[in-house]
C-alpha positions as CSV (number, residue, x, y, z in Angstrom):
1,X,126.8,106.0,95.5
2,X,126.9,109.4,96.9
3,X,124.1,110.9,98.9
4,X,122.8,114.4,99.5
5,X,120.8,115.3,102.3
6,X,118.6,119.2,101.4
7,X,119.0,120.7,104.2
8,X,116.3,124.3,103.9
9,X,114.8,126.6,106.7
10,X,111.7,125.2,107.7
11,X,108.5,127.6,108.6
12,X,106.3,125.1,110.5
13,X,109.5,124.3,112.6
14,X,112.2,126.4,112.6
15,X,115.3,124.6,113.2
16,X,114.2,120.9,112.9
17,X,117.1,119.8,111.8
18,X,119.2,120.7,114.5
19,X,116.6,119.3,117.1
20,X,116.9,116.2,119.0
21,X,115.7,113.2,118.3
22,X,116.6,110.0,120.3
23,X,119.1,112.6,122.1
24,X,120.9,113.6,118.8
25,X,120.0,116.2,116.7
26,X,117.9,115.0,113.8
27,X,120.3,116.0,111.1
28,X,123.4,113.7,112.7
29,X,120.9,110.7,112.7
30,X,120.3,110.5,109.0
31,X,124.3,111.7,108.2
32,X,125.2,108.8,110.0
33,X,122.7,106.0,109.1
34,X,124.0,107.3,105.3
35,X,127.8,107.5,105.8
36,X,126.6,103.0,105.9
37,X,126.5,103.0,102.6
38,X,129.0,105.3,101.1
39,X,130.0,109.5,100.7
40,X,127.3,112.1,102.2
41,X,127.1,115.2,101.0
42,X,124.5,118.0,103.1
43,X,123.2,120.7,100.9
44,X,122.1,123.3,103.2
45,X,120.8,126.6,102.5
46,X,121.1,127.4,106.4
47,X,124.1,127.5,108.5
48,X,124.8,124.1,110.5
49,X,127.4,123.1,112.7
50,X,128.2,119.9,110.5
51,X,130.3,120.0,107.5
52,X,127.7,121.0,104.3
53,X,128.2,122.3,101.1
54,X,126.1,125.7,100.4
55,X,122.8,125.1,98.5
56,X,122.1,128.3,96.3
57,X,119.6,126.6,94.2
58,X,116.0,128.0,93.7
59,X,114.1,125.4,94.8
60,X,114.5,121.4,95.1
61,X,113.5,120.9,91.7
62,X,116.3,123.2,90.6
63,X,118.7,121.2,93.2
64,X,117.9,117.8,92.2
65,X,118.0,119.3,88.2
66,X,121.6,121.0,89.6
67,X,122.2,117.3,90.9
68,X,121.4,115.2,88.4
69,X,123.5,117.0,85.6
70,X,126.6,116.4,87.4
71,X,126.0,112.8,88.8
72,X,125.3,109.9,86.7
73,X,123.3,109.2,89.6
74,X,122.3,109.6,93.1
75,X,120.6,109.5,96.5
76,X,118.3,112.0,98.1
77,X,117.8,111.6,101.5
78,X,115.3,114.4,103.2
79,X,117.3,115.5,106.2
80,X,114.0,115.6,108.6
81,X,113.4,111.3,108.2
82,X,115.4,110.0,111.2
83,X,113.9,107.0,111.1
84,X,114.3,105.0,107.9
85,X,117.3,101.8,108.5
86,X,120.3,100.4,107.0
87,X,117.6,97.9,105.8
88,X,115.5,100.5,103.5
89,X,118.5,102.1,101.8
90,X,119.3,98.4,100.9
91,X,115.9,97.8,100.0
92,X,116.3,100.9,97.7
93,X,119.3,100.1,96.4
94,X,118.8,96.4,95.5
95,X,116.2,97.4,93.3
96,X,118.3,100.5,91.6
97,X,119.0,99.3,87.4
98,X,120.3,102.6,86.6
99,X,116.8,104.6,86.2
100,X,115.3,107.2,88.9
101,X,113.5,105.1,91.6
102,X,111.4,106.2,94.0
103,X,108.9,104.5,96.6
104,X,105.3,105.2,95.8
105,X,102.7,104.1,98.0
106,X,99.2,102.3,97.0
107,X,97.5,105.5,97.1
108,X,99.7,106.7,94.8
109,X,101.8,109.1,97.3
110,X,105.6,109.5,96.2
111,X,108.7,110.0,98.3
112,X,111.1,111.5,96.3
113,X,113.2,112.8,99.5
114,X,113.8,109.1,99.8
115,X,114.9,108.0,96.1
116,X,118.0,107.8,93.3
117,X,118.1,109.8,90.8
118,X,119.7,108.6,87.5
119,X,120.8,110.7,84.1
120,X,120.0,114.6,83.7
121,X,116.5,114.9,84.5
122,X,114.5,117.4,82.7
123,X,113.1,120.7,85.0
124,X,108.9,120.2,85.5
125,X,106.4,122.2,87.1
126,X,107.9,120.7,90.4
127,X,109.6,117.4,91.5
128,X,107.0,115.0,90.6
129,X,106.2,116.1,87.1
130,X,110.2,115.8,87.0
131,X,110.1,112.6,87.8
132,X,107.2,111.2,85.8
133,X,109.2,113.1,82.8
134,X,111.9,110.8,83.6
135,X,110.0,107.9,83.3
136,X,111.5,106.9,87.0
137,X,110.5,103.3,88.5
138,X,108.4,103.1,90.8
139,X,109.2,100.8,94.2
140,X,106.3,99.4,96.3
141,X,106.7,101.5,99.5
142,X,105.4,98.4,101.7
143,X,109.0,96.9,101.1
144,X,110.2,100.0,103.5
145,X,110.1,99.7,107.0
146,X,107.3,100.8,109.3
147,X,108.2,104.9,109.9
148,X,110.8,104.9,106.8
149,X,109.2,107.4,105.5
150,X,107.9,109.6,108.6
151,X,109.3,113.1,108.6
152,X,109.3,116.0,111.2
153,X,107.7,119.0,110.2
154,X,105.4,120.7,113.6
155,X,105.7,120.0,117.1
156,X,103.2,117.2,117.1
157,X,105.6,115.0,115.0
158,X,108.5,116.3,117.0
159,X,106.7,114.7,120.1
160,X,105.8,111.8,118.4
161,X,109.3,111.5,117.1
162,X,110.5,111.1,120.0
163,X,107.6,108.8,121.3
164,X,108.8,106.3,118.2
165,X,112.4,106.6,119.3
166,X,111.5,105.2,123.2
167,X,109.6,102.4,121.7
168,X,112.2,101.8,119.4
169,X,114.4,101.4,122.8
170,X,112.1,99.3,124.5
């Protein structure tokens, strides 16, 4: 299955992507941990210094619509969550049947930067009302590892980032 990995400017950290993590830059740690299961495509509306495909969509609701009309289905990967495993996107896949899936948590929380997309989805007010249009399945998002789902969007989770990566070491 191919994944794409959005790749925008970011205005609480500019440049995140390209920041190190682990001593790697954020961006190379999810490519890689992707390229496990199959092709990876980054969609990036910013110039990198990897191989990417130019993202002129609107908006991510426009990109995943974009997406979806042109792949039977998908992966979407948010290009700031360095630390999900081999283990989650097998998690994730094992319980793919051919309909959007996504991990929700119990409080009801959704991660669509970590989910498949499946069939042409119809445009909503944004990516959630997309995706309850859908009628995606939802995935228990206690089945994920611990900081699966932890992104990096300040400073603060840049230092803590790097704080999970030396215990990870340990």
């Amino acid at each position: 299955m191919i994944a794409y990995i959005p790749v925008k400017a970011s205005e609480r950290l500019p440049g995140k992507h390209l920041m190190k993590i682990c001593g790697r830059p954020m961006l190379d740690i999810v490519r890689e941990k992707l390229n496990e299961i199959g092709e990876v495509v980054i969609l990036s509306k910013i110039d990198l210094p990897f191989p990417h495909e130019r993202d002129n969509s609107e908006n991510i609701m426009h990109l995943v619509h974009g997406l979806s009309l042109k792949n039977d289905s998908f992966m979407l990967i948010a290009g700031d969550m360095p630390f999900f495993t081999l283990g989650d996107l097998n998690v994730l896949l094992s319980h793919f049947s051919g309909k959007s899936i996504m991990p929700v948590h119990k409080d009801g929380k959704m991660e669509p930067l970590f989910a498949i997309y499946s069939g042409p989805l119809e445009i909503g007010s944004n990516l959630r009302v997309m995706l309850r249009k859908s009628g995606f399945m939802a995935i228990d998002a206690g089945l994920f590892s611990k900081n699966a789902f932890f992104n990096v969007n300040t400073r603060t989770d840049l230092s803590k980032a790097n704080e999970i990566c030396k215990s990870l070491l340990q």
